[in-house]
C-alpha positions in Angstrom: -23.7 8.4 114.4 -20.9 9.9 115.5 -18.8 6.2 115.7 -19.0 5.1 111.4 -18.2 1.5 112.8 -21.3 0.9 114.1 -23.6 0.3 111.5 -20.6 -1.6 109.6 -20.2 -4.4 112.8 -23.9 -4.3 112.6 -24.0 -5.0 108.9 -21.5 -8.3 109.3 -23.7 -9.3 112.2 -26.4 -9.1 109.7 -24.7 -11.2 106.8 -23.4 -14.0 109.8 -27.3 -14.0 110.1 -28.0 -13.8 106.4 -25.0 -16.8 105.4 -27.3 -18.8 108.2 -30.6 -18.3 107.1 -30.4 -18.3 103.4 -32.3 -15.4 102.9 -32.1 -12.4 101.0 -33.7 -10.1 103.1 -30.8 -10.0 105.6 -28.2 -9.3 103.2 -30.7 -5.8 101.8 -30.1 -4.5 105.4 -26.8 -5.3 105.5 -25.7 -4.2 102.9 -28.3 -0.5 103.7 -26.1 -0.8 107.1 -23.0 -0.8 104.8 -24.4 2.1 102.9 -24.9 3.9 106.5 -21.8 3.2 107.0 -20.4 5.0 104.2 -22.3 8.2 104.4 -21.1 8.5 107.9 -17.7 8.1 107.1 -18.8 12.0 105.2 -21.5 12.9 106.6 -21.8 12.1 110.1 -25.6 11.2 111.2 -27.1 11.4 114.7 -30.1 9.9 116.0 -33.4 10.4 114.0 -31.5 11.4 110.7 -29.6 7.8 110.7 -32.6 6.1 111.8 -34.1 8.2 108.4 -31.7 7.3 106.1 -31.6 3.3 107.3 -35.1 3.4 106.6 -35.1 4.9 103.2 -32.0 2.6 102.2 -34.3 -0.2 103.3 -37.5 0.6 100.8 -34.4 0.9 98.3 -32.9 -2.6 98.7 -35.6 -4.8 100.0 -38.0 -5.1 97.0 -34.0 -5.5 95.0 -33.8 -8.5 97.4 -37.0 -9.8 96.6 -36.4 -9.4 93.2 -32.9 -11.4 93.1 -34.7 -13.7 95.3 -37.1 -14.8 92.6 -34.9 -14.1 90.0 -32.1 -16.7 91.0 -35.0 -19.3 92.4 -36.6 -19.6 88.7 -33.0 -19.8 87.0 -32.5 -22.4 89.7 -35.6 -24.3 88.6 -35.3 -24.2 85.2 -31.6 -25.4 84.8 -32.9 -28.2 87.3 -35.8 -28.9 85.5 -33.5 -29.3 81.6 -31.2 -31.6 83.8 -34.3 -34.0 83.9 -35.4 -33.3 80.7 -35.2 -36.3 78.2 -34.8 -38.9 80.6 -37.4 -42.3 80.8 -39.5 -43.4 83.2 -41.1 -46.1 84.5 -45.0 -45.9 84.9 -46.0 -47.7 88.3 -50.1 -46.6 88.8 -52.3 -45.0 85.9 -55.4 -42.6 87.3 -56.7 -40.8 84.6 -54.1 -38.5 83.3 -52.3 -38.3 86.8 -49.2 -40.9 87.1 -46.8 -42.2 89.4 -43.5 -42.9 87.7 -40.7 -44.4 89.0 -37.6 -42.0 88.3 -34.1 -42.4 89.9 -35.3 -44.6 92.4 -38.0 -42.7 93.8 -41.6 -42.6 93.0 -43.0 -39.4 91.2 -46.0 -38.1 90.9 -47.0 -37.5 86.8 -48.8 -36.1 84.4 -49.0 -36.9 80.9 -48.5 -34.0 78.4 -51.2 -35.1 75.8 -54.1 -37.4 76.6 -52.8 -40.9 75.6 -53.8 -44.7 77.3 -51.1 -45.9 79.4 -50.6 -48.9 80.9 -48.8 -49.6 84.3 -44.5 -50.5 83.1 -45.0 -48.6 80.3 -42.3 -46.6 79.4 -42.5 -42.7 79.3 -39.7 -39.6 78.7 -39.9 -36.8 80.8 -41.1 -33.4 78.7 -40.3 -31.0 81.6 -40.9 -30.9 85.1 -43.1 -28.3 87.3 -41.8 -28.6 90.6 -42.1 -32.1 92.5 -44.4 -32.8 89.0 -43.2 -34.7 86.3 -45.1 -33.7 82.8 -44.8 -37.2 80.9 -45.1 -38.2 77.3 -44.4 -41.4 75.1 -41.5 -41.8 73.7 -41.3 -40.5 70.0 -40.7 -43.2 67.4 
């Protein structure tokens, strides 16, 4: 690759695509594209050798991706879930153990922490929250 610009317009085409799209994925091959880029600027490549070294910057940075991916989705979650933590709800249907709560003006689905008999308006705090699912538990005296 004689022409070092290449792979660096291709690696902003990829992070236009990769603002876009939200993903990680696009921003590991851009930033291998940048990489490319880089070693060009020194060692020039030429067909199969920059098509090599892509490829090999690729199985570098993509499981990196995934792993900032999952890494920045659970910290997501978790400061999420403490914002809920604490807060009362409203218990609007009683099935067992499964609930639906009414929190913020929405109905949730629930689940209590400990086996206890709840009653439909009873009031509940919210112990922590697994995705859409609220875990539930009286109130402490």
């Amino acid at each position: 690759m004689a022409e070092w610009y290449i792979p660096w317009t291709l690696a902003m085409i990829l992070f236009i695509f990769e603002i876009a799209t939200h993903t990680f994925y696009l921003a590991a091959l851009g930033v291998a594209m940048l990489i490319l880029g880089l070693i060009d600027l020194w060692i020039p490549l030429t067909g199969i050798h920059a098509i090599i070294a892509f490829a090999v910057l690729c199985v570098l940075l993509l499981p990196l991706a995934e792993y900032a991916r999952r890494a920045l989705r659970n910290r997501a979650s978790t400061e999420t879930s403490d914002l809920d933590r604490g807060h009362q709800v409203v218990v609007t249907r009683v099935q067992g153990r499964d609930l639906e709560v009414r929190y913020r003006d929405t109905v949730w689905k629930a689940e209590l922490a400990d086996p206890a008999t709840i009653e439909p308006g009873a009031t509940l705090r919210i112990v922590s929250r697994n995705g859409n699912l609220l875990i539930v538990a009286p109130p402490s005296p």
